[in-house]
MDAnalysis code that builds the backbone (N, CA, C; Angstrom):
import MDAnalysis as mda
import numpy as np

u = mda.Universe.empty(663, n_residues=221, atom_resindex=np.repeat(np.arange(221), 3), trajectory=True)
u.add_TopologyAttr("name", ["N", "CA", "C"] * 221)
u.add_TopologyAttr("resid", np.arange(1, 222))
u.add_TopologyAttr("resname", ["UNK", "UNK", "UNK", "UNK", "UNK", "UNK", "UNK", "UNK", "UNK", "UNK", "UNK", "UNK", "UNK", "UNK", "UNK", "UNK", "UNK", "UNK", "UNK", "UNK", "UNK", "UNK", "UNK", "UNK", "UNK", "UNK", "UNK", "UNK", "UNK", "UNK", "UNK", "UNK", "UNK", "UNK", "UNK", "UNK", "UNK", "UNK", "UNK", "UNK", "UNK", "UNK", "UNK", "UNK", "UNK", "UNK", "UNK", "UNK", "UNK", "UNK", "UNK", "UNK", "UNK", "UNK", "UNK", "UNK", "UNK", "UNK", "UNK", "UNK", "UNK", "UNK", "UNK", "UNK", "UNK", "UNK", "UNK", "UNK", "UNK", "UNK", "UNK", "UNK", "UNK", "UNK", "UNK", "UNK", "UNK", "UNK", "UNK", "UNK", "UNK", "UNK", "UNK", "UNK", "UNK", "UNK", "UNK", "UNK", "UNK", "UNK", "UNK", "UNK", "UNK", "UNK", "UNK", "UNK", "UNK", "UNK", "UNK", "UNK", "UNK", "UNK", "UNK", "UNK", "UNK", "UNK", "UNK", "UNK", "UNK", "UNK", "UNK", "UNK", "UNK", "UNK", "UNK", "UNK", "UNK", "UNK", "UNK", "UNK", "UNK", "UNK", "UNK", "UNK", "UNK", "UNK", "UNK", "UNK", "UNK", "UNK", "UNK", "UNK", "UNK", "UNK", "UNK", "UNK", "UNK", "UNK", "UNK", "UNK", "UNK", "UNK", "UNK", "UNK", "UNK", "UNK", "UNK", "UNK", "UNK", "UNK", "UNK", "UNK", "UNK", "UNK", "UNK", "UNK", "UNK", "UNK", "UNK", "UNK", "UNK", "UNK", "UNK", "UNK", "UNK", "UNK", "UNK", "UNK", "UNK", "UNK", "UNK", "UNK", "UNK", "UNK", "UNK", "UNK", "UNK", "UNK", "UNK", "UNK", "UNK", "UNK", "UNK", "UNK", "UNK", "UNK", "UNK", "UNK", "UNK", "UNK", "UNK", "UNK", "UNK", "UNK", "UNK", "UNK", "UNK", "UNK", "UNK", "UNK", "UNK", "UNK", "UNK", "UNK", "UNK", "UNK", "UNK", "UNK", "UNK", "UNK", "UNK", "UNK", "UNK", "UNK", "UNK", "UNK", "UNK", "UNK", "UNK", "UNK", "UNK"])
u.atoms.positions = np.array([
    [-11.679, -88.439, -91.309],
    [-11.872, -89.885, -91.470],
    [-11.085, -90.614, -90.382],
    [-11.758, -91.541, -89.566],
    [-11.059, -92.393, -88.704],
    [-10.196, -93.721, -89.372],
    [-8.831, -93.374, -88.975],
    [-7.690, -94.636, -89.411],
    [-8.007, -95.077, -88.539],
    [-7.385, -96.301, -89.049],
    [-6.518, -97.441, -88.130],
    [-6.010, -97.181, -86.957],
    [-5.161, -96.444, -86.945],
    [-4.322, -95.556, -85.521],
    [-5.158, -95.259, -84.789],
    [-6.064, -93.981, -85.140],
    [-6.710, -93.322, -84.433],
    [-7.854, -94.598, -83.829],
    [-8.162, -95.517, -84.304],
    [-9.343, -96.780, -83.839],
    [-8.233, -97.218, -82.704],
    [-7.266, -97.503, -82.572],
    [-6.198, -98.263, -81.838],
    [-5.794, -97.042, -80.907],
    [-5.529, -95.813, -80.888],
    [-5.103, -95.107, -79.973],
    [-6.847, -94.968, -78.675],
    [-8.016, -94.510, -79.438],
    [-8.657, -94.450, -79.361],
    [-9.298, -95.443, -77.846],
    [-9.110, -96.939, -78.743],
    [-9.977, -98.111, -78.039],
    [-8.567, -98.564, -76.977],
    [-7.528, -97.822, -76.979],
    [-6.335, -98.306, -75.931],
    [-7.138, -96.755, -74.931],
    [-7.103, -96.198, -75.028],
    [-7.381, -95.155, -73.919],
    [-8.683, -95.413, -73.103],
    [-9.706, -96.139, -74.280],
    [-10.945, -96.427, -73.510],
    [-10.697, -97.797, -72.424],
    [-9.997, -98.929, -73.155],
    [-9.465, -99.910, -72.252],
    [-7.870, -100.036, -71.864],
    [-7.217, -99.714, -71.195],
    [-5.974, -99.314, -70.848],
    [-5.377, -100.252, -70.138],
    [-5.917, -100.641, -69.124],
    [-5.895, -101.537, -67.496],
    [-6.941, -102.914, -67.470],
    [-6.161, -104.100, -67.707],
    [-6.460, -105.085, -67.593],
    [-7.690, -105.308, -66.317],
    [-8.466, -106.129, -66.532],
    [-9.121, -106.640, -65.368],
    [-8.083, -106.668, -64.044],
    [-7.910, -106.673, -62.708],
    [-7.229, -106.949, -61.858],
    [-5.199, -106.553, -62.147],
    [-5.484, -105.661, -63.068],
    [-4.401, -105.548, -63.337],
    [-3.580, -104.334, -62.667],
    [-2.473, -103.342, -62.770],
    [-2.283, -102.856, -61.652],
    [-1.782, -101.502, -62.790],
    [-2.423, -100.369, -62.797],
    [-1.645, -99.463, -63.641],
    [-0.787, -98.328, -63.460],
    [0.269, -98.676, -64.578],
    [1.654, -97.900, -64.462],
    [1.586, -96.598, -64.163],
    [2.223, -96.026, -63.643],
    [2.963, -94.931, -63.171],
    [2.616, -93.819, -64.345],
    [2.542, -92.718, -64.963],
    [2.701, -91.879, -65.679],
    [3.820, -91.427, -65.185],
    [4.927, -91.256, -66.557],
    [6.236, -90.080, -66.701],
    [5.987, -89.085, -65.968],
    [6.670, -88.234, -65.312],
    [6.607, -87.048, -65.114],
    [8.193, -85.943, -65.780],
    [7.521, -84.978, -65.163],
    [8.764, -84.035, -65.615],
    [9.108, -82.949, -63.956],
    [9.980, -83.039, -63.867],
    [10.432, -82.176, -62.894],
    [10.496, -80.557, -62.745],
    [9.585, -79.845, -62.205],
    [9.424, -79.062, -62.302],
    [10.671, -78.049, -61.744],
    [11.555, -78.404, -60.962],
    [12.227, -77.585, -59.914],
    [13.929, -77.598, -61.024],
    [13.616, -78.747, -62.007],
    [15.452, -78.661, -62.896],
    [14.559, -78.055, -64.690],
    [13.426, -76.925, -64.846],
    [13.284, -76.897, -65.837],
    [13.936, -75.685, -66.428],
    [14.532, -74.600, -65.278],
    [15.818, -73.500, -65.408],
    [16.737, -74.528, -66.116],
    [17.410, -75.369, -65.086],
    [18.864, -75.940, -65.359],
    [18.962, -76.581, -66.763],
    [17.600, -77.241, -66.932],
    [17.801, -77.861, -68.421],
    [17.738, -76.876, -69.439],
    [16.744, -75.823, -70.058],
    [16.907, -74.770, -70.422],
    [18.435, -73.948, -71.064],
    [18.997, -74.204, -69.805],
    [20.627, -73.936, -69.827],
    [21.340, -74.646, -70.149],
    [20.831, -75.559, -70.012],
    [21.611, -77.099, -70.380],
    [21.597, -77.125, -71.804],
    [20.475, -76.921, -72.560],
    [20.242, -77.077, -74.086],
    [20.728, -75.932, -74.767],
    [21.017, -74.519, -74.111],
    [21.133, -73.198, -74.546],
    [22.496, -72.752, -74.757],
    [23.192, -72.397, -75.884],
    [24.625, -72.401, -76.401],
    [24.828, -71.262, -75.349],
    [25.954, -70.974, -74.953],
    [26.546, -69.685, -74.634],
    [26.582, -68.903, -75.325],
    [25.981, -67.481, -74.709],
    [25.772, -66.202, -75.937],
    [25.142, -66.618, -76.706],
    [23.973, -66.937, -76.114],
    [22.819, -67.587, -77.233],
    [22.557, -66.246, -78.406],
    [22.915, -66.617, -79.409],
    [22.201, -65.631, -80.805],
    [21.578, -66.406, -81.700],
    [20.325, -66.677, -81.573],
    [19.241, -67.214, -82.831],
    [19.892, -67.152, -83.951],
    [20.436, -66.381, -84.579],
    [20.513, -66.103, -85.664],
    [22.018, -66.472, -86.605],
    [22.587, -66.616, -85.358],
    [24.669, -67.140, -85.562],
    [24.703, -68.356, -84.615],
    [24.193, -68.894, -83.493],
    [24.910, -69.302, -82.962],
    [24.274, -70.621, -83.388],
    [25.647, -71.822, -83.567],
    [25.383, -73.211, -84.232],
    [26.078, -73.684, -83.791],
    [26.523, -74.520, -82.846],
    [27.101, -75.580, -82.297],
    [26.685, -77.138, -82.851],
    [25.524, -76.892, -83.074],
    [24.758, -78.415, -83.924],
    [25.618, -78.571, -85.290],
    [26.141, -77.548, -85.766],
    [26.338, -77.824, -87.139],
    [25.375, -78.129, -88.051],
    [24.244, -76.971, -88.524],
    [23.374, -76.922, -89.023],
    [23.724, -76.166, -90.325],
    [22.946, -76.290, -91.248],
    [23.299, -75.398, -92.632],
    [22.545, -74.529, -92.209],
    [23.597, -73.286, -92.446],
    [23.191, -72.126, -91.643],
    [21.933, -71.724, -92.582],
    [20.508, -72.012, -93.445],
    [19.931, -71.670, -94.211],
    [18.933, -72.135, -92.854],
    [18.959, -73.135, -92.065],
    [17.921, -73.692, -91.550],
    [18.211, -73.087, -89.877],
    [18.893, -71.641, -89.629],
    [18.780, -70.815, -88.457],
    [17.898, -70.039, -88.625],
    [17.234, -69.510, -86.953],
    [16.396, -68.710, -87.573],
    [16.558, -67.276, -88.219],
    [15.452, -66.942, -89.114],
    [15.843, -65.673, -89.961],
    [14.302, -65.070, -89.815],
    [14.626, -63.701, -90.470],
    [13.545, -62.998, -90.168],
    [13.274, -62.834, -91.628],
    [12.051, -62.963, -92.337],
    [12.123, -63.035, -93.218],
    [10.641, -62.319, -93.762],
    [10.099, -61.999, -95.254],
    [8.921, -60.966, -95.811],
    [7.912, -62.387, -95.647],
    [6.398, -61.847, -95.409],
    [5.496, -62.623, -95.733],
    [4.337, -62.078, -96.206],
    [3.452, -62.846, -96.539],
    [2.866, -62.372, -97.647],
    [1.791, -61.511, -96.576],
    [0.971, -60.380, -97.187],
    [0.240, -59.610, -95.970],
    [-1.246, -60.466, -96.070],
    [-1.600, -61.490, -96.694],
    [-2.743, -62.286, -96.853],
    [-2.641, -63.199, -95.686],
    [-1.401, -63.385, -94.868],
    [-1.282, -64.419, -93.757],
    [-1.892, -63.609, -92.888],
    [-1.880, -64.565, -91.889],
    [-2.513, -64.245, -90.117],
    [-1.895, -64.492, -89.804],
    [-1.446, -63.119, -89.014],
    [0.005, -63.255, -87.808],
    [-0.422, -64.040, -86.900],
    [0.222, -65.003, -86.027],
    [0.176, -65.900, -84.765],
    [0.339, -67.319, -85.814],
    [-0.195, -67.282, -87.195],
    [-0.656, -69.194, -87.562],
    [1.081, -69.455, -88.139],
    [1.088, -71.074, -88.384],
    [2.229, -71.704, -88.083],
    [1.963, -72.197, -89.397],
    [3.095, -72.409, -90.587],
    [3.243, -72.921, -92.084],
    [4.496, -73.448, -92.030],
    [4.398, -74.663, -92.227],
    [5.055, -75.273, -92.280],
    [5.354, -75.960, -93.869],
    [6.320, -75.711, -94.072],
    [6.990, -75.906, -95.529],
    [7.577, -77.339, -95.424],
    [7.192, -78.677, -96.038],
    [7.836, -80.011, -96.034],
    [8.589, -80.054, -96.812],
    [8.301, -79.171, -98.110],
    [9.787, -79.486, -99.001],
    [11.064, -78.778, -98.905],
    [11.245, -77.579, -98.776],
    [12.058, -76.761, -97.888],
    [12.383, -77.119, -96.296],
    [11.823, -77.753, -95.720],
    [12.253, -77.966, -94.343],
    [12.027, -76.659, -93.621],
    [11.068, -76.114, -93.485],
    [11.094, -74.791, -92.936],
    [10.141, -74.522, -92.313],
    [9.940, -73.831, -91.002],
    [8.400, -73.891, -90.168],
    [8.673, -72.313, -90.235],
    [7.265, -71.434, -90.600],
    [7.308, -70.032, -90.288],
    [5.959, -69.473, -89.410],
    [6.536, -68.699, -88.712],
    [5.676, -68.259, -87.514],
    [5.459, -67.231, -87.914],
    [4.496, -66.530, -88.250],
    [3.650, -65.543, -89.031],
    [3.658, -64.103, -87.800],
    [3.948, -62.693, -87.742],
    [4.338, -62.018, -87.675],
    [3.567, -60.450, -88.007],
    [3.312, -59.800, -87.001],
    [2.758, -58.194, -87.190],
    [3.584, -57.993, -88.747],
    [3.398, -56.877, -88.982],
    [3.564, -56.132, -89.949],
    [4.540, -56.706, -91.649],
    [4.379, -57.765, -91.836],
    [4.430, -58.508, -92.883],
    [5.098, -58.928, -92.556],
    [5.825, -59.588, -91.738],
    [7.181, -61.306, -91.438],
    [6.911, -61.438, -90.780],
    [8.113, -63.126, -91.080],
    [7.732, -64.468, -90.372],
    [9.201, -64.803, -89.640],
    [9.051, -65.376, -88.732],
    [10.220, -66.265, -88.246],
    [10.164, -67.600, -89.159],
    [11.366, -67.642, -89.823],
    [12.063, -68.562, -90.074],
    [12.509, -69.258, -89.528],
    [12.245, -70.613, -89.392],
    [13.161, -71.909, -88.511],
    [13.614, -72.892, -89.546],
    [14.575, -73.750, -89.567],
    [14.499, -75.281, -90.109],
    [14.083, -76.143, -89.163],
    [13.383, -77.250, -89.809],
    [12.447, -78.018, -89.221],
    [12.857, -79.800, -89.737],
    [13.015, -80.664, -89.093],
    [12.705, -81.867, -89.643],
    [11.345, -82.383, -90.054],
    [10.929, -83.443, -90.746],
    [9.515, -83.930, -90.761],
    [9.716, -85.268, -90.714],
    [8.469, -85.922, -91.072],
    [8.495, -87.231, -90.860],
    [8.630, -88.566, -91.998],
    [8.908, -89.228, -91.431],
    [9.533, -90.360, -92.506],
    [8.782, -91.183, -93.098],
    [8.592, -91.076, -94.996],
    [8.351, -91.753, -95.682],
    [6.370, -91.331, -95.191],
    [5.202, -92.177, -95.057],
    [4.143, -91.945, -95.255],
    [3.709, -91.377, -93.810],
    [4.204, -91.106, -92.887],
    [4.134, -91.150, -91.548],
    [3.746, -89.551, -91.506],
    [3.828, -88.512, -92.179],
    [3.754, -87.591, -92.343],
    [2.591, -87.020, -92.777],
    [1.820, -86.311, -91.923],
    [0.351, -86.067, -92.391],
    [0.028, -84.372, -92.698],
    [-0.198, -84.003, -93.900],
    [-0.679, -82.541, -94.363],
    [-2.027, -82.380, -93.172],
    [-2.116, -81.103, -93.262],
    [-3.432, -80.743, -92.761],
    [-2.998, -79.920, -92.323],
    [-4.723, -78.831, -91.936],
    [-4.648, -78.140, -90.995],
    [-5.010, -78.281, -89.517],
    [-4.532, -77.991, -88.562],
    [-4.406, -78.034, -87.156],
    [-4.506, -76.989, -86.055],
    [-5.340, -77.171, -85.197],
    [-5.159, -75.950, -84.138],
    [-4.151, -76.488, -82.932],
    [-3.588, -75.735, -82.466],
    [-2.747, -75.645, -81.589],
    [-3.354, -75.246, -80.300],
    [-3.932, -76.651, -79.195],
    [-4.748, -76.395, -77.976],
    [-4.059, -76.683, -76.836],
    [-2.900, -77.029, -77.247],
    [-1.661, -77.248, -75.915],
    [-0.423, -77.026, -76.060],
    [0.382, -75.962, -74.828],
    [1.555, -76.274, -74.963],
    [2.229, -76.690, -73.704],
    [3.220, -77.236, -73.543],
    [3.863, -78.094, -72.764],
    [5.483, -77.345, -72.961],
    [5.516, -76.852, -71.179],
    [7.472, -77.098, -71.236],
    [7.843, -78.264, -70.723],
    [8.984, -78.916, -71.236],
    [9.718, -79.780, -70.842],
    [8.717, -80.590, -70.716],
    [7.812, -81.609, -71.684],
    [6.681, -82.075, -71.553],
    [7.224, -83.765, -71.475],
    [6.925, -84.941, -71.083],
    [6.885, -86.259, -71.086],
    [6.284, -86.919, -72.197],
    [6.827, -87.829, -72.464],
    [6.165, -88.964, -73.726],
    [6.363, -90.130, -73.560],
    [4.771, -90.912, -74.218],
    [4.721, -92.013, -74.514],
    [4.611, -92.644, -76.182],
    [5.039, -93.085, -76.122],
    [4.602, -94.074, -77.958],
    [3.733, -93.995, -77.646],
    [3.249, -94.370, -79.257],
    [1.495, -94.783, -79.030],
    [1.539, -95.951, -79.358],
    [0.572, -96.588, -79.574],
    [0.307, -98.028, -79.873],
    [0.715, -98.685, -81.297],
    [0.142, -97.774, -82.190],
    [0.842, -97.410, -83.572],
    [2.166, -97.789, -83.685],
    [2.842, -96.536, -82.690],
    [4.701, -96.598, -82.657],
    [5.471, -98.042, -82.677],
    [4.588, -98.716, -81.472],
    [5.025, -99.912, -80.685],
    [5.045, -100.875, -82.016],
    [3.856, -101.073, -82.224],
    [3.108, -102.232, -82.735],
    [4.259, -102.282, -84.236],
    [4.689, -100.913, -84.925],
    [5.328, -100.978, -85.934],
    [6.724, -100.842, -85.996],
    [7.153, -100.532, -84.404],
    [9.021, -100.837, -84.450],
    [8.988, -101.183, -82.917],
    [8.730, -102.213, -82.391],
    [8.755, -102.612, -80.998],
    [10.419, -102.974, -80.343],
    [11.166, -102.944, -81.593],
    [12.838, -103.068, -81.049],
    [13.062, -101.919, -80.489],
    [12.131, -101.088, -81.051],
    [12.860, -99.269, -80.800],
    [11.901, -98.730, -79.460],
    [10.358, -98.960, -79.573],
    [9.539, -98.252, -78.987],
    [8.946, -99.223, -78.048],
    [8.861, -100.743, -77.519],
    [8.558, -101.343, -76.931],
    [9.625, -101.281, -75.560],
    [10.883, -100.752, -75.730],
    [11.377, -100.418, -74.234],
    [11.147, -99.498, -73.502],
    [10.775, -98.340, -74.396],
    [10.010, -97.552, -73.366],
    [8.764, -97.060, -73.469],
    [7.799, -98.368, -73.227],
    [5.854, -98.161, -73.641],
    [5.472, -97.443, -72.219],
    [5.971, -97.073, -71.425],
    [5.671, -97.022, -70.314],
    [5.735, -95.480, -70.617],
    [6.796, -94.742, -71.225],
    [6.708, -93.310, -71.276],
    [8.710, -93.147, -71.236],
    [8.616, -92.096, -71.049],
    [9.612, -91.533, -70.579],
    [9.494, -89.891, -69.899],
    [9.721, -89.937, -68.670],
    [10.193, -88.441, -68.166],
    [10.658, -87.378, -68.547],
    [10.115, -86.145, -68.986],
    [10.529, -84.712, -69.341],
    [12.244, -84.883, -69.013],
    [12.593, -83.995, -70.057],
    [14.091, -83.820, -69.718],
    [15.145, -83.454, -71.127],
    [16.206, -83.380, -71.048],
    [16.590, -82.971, -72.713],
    [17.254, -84.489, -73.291],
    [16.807, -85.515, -72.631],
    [16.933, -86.799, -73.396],
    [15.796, -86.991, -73.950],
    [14.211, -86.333, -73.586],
    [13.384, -86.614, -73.764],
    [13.193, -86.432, -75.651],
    [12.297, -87.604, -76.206],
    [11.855, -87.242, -77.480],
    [11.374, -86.272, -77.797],
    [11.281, -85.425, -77.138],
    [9.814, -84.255, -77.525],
    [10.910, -82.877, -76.933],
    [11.721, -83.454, -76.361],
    [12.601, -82.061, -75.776],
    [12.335, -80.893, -74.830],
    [12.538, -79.987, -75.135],
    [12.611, -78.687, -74.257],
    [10.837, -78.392, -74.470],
    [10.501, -78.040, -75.693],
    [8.531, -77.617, -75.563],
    [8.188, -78.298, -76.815],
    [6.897, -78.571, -76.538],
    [5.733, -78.855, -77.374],
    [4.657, -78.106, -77.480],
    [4.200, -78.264, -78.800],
    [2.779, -77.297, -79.514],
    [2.068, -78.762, -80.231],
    [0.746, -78.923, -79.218],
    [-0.153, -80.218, -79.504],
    [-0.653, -79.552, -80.285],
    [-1.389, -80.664, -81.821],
    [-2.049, -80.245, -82.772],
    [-3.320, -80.889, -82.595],
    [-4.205, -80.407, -82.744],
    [-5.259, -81.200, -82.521],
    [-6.720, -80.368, -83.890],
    [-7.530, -81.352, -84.408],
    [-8.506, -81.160, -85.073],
    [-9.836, -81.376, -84.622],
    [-10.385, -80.090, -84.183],
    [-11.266, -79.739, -83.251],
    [-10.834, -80.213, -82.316],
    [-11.857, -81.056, -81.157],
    [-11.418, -81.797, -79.682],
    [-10.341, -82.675, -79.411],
    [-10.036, -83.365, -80.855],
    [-9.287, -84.549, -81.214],
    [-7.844, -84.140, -81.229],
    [-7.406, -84.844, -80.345],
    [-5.679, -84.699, -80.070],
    [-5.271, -85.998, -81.562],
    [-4.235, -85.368, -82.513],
    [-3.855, -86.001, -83.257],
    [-2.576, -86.943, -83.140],
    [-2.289, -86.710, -81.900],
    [-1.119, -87.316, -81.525],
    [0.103, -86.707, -82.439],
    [-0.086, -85.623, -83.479],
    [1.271, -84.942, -84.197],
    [1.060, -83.630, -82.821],
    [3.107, -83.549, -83.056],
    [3.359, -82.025, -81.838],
    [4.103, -81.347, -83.041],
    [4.886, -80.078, -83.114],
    [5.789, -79.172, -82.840],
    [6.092, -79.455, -82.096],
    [7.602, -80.140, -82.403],
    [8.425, -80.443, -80.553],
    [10.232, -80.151, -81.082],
    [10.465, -79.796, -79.875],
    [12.385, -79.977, -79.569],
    [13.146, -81.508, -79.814],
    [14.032, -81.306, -80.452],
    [14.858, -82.806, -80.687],
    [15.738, -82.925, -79.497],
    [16.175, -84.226, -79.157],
    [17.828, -84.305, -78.510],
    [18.558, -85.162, -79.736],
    [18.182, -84.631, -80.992],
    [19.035, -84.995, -82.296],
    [18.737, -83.874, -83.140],
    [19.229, -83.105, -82.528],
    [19.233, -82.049, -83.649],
    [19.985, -81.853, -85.155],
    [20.531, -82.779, -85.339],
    [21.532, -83.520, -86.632],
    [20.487, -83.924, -87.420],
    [19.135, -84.231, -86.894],
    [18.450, -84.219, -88.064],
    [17.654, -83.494, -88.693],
    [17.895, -82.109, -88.311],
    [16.899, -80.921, -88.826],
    [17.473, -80.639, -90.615],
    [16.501, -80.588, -90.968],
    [16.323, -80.683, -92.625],
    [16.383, -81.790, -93.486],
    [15.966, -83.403, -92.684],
    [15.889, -84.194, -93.159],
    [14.639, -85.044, -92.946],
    [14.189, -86.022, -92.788],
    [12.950, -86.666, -92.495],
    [13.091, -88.060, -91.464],
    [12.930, -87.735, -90.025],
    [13.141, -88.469, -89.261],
    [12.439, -88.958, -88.113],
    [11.091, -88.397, -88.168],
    [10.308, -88.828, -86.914],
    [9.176, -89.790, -87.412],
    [8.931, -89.833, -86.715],
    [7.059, -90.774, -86.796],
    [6.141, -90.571, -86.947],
    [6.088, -88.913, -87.013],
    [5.443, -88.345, -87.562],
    [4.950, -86.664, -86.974],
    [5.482, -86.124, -86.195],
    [5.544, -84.528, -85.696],
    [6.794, -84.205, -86.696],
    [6.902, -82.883, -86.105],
    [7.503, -81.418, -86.627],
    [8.773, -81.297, -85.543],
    [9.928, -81.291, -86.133],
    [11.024, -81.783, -84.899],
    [11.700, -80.022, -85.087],
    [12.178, -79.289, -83.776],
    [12.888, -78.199, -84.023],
    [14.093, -78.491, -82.801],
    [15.260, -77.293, -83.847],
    [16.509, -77.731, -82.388],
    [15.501, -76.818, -81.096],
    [16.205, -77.381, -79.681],
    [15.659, -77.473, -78.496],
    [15.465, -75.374, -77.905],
    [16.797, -75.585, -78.537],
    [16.783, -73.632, -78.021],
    [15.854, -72.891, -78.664],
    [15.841, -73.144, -80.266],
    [14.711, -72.450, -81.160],
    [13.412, -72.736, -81.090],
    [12.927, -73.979, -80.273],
    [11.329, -73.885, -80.000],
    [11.138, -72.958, -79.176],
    [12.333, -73.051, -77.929],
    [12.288, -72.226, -77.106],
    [11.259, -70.874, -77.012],
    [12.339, -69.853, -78.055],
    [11.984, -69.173, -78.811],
    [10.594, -69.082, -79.005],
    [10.442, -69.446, -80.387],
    [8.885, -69.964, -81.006],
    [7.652, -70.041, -79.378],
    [8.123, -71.091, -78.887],
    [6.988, -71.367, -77.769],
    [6.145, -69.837, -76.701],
    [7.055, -69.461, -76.901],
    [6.697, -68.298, -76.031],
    [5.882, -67.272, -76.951],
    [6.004, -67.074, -78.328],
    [5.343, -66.294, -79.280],
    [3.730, -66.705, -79.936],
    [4.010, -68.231, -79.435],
    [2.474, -69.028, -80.043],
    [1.463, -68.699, -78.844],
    [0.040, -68.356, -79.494],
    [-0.637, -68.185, -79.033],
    [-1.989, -69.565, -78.616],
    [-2.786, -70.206, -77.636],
    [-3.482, -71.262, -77.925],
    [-4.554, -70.854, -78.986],
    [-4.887, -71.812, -79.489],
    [-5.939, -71.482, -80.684],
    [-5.551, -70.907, -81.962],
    [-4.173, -70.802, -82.433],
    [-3.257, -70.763, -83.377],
    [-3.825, -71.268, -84.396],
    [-3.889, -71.689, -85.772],
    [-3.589, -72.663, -86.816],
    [-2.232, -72.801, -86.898],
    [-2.160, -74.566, -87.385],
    [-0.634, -74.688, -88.160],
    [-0.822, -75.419, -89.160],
    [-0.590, -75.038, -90.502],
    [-0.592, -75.782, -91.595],
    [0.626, -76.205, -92.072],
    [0.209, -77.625, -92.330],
    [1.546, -78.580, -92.373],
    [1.244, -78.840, -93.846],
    [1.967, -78.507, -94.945],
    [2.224, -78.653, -96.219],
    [3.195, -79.582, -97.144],
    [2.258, -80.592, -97.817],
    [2.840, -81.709, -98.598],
    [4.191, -81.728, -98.553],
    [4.822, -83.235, -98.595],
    [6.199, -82.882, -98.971],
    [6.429, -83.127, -100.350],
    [7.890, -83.645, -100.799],
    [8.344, -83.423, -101.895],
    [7.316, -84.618, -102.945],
    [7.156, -85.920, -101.731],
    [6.717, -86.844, -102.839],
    [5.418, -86.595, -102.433],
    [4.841, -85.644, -101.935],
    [2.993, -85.199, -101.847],
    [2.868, -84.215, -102.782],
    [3.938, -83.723, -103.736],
    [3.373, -82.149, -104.131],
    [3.159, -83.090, -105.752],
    [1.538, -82.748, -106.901],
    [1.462, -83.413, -108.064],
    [2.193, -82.147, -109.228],
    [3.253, -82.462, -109.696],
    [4.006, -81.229, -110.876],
    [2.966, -81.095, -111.426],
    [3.055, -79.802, -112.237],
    [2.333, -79.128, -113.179],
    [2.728, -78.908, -114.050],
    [1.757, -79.439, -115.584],
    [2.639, -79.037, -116.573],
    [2.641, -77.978, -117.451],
])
């Protein structure tokens, strides 16, 4: 079903550039500092599994953990009430991550294929973003440049339903303080080193199912 958003992201891409008007620059990302940042985001003696400098509850590092043998290794489940993204795995397990989600209704279930990934990728708000916190997202409508200040961080995994880019990612934070809580606009936020990780194991054409959160799930009695 076409929202609101999607009519507004949509009819901004078809008309973008004013009559006589002069259009902006696209972000880029620097290809030649994407070692240095890498390193930049990456603890010393990196160990997935111990190493926390974020000060994370160590429940939300990654772990290797049983899955059920009814999954398909490569697809992505994402747990909203647990805070937990699992990357599905040969011979019955999953990688375990903690994951942030998104705030209050901004947060959309579904299933999704995964048709892009991006290192050290650039971002813009969308129109949506702007239009509904312009103190926050109207200074930088223009984009911002790849980098580990960037919103989207170290990598991204675009979700898209069929052709349709949904504008939700799997992406790296430069707030990793908020993993296991609900803080974006609406993607899948992971610390920057552990997409890392993850990014290199996802395959294109993946599924990722993003599962209700606490106030989406109806009790049973």
């Amino acid at each position: 079903m076409l929202t609101r958003r999607h009519f507004v992201l949509t009819t901004t891409a078809l008309f973008s550039t004013p009559i006589g008007g002069t259009a902006m620059a696209a972000p880029t990302s620097d290809r030649s500092k994407w070692d240095a940042w890498d390193a930049q985001i990456t603890p010393p003696d990196y160990d997935p599994a111990t190493s926390n400098p974020w000060g994370l509850e160590p429940r939300f590092l990654p772990q290797i953990v049983e899955a059920n043998d009814a999954l398909i290794p490569g697809d992505i489940h994402v747990d909203a009430v647990a805070r937990y993204l699992y990357h599905i795995r040969e011979g019955g397990i999953a990688m375990r991550y903690g994951v942030a989600i998104a705030r209050g209704n901004l947060y959309e279930p579904g299933t999704y294929t995964i048709r892009r990934k991006v290192k050290w990728p650039t971002w813009i708000p969308t129109p949506a973003m702007i239009e509904r916190e312009p103190e926050l997202f109207g200074p930088v409508a223009e984009g911002v440049d790849g980098g580990p200040e960037n919103p989207l961080g170290s990598r991204a995994l675009y979700l898209y339903v069929g052709n349709r880019d949904t504008y939700l990612r799997i992406h790296g934070t430069p707030a990793p303080e908020s993993i296991g809580g609900r803080a974006s606009s609406g993607c899948v936020r992971m610390v920057m080193a552990h997409i890392i990780d993850l990014f290199e194991e996802v395959s294109l054409g993946s599924t990722a199912y993003l599962y209700p959160p606490e106030d989406g799930v109806t009790p049973h009695s």
